[in-house]
Steps between C-alpha positions, in 0.01 A plus 500: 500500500485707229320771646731488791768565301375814276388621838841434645638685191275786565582542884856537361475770264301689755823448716683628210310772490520591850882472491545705234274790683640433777886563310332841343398582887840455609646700238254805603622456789853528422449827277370673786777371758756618204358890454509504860094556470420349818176604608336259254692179571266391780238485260711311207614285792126390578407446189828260479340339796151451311650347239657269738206434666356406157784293417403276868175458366561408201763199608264381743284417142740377337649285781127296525514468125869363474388232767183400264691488200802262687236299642308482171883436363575241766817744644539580858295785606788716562635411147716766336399687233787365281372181611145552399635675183696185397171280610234764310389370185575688175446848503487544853865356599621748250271814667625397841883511403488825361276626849739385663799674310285825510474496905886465498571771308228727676665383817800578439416841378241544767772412769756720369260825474416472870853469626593791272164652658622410879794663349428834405265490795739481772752711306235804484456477876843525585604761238155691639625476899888573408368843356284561790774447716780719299252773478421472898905449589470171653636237274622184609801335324726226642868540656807340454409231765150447279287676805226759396645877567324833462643680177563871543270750514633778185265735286294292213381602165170387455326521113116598604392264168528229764 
């Protein structure tokens, strides 16, 4: 059982590890989305999707080595990991809580990066087809009654560093 657990311990830190790339990926990502340097976020976006992949694999692992180490245990195969952690014998229950507190807080951070992400994302696009639109004399705005009207076609200034 031993073994089970250091190898348990080991699929963890990999997932760690893969989390915290997968954090540095996303804030790539974000950079390029913030200096409105586009043309590389499809690549920073598929290597956010690599890492993901990685991350897949990786749980798969660790999922067949929970369920030995709760069977070895005598825990339900779908045990927890503060379960298993309070179960683990000494160091292991220890390792396992602070795992566990890690993926929370890379979570957490991961989560809030990609919303921030979807964010700046969907902001870009609209900024980038509301000056395609002023600069071509169509834009859309809403009326008083909240339908979609036509603004006014008028002369534009337009700064060429665009």
């Amino acid at each position: 059982m031993e073994e089970d657990l250091t190898d348990l311990a080991s699929d963890l830190w990999r997932i760690r590890e893969l989390l915290e790339l997968l954090l540095f990926k996303l804030e790539e990502e974000q950079v390029l989305l913030a200096s409105g340097r586009t043309r590389w976020v499809p690549h920073a976006t598929r290597e956010v999707e690599l890492v993901l992949d990685q991350i897949r694999h990786a749980e798969q692992i660790r999922a067949v080595r929970t369920r030995q180490v709760a069977a070895a245990l005598g825990l339900p195969l779908d045990v927890s990991m503060v379960n298993l952690a309070n179960r683990a014998p000494s160091p292991y229950g220890e390792l396992l809580h602070q795992h566990r507190q890690a993926f929370l807080a890379l979570t957490a951070e991961i989560t809030a990066l990609a919303k921030a992400n979807r964010d700046l994302a969907s902001n870009g696009g609209r900024a980038a087809r509301e000056a395609l639109l002023m600069v071509s004399g169509t834009t859309q705005t809403y009326g008083s009654r909240g339908e979609a009207v036509s603004g006014e076609r008028r002369a534009r200034l337009v700064d060429e560093a665009i």
